[in-house]
Backbone bond lengths (Angstrom), bond angles and torsions (degrees), N, CA, C in turn:
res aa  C-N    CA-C-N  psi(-1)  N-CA   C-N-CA  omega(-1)  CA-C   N-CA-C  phi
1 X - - - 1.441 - - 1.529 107.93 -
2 X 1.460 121.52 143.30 1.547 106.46 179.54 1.486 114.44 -101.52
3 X 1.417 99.88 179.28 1.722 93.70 -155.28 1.396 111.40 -67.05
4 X 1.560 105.59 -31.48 1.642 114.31 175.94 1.837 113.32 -42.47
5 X 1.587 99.19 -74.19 1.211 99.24 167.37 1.570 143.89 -48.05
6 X 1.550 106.82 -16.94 1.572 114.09 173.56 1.263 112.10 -75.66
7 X 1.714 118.34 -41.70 1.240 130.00 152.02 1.116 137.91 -34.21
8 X 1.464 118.97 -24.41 1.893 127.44 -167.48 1.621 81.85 -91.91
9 X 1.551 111.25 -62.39 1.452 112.22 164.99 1.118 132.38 -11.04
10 X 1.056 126.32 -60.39 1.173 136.43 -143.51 1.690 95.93 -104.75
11 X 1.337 113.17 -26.53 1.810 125.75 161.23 1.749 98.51 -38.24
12 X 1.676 102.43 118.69 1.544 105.70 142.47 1.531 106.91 -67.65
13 X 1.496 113.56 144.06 1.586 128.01 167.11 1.287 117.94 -155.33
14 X 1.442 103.22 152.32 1.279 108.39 -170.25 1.798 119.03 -161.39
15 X 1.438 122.81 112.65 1.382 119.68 148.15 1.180 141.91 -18.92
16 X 1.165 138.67 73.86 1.340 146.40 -143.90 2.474 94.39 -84.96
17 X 1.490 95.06 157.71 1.419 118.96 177.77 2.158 103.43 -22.45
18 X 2.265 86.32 -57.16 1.224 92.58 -168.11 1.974 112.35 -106.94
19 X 0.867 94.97 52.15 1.537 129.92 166.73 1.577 93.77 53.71
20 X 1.506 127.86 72.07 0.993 130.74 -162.08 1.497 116.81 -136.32
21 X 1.310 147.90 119.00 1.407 133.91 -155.64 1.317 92.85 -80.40
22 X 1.787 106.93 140.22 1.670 102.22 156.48 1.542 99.72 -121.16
23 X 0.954 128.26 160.22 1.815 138.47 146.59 1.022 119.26 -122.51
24 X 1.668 109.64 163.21 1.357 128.77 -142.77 1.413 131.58 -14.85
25 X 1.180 135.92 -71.27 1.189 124.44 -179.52 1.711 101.64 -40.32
26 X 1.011 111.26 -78.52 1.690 156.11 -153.85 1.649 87.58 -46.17
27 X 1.396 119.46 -70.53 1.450 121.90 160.09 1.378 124.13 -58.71
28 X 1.119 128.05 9.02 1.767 128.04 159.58 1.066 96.92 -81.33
29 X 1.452 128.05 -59.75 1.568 146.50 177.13 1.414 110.66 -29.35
30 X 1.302 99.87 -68.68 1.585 109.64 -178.15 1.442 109.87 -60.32
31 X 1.424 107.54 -43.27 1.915 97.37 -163.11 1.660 99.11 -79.36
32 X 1.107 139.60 -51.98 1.652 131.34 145.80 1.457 121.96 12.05
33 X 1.523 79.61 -94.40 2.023 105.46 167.49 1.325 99.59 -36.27
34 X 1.217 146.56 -56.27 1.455 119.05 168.94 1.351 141.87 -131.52
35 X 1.459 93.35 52.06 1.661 113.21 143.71 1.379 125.92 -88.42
36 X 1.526 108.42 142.42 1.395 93.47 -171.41 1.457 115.05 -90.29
37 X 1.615 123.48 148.75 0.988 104.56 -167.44 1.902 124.77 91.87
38 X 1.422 100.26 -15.74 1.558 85.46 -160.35 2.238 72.08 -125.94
39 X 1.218 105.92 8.03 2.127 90.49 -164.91 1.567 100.86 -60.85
40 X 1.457 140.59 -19.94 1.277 160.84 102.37 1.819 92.49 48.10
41 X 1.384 91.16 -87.60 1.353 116.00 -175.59 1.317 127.81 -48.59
42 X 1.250 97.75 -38.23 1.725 119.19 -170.20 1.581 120.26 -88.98
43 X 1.657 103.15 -26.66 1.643 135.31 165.06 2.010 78.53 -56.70
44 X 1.799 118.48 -102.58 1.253 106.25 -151.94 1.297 119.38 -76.09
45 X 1.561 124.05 31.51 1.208 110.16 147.12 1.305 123.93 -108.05
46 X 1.583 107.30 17.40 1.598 98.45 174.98 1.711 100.78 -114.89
47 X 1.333 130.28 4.85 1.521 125.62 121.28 1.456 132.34 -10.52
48 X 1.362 105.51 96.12 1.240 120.79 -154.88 1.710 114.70 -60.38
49 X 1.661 108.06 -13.28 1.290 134.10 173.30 1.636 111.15 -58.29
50 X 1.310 109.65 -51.74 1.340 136.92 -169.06 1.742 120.95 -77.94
51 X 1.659 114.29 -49.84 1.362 151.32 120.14 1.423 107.25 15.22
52 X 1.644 104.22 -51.42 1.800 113.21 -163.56 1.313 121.90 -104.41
53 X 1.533 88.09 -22.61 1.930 94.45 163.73 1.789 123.83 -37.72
54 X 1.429 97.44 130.97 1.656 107.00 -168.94 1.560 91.39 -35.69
55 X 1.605 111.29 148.14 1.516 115.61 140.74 1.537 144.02 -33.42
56 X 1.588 110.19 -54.89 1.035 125.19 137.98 1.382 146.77 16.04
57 X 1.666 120.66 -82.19 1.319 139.53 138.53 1.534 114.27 -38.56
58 X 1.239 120.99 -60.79 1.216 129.28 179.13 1.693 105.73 -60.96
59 X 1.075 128.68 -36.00 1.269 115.86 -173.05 2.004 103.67 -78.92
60 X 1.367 90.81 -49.90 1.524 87.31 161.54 1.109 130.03 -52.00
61 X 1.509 139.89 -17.76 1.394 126.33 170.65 1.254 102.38 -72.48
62 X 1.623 117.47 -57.61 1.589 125.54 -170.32 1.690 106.12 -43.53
63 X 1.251 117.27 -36.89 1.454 119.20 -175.55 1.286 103.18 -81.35
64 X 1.212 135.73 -0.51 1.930 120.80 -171.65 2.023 77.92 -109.94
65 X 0.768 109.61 -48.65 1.911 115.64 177.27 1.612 108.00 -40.79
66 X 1.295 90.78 -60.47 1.495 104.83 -176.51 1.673 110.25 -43.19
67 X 1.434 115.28 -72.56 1.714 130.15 154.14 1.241 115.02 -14.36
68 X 1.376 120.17 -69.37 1.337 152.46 -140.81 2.494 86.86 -70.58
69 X 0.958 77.56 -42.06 1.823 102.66 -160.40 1.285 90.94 -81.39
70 X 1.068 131.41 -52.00 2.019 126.69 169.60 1.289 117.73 -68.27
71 X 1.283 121.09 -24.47 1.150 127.54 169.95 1.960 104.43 -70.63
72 X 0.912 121.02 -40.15 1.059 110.68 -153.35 2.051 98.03 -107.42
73 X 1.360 91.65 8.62 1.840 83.94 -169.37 1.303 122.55 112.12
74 X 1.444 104.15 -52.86 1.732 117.87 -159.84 1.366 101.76 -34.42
């Protein structure tokens, strides 16, 4: 697989209400915001504190998720 493509992979994404792409951050937000039970989550990650955290970290979670989800099928 090439690295480009492991990368798109490894992108959180998401269809937004008004048929709108979000990624990662932006789609944590969204998929949160409407789970029930979890909007909690989606409240302090759209904390503008939180918001600014390097990319980085964030790309690293999406990539242990990403794994985590082939490993298991999803």
């Amino acid at each position: 697989m090439s690295d480009n493509l492991a990368q798109k992979r490894e992108q959180l994404y998401v269809i937004d209400e008004q048929g709108a792409p979000q990624v990662d951050m932006d789609a944590f937000i969204t998929i949160q915001g409407n789970s029930p039970g979890e909007t909690w989550q989606s409240r302090l990650a759209s904390l503008s504190l939180l918001r600014s955290l390097p990319g980085k970290s964030y790309r690293l979670f999406n990539r242990e998720l990403y794994r985590r989800n082939r490993v298991l099928n999803h």
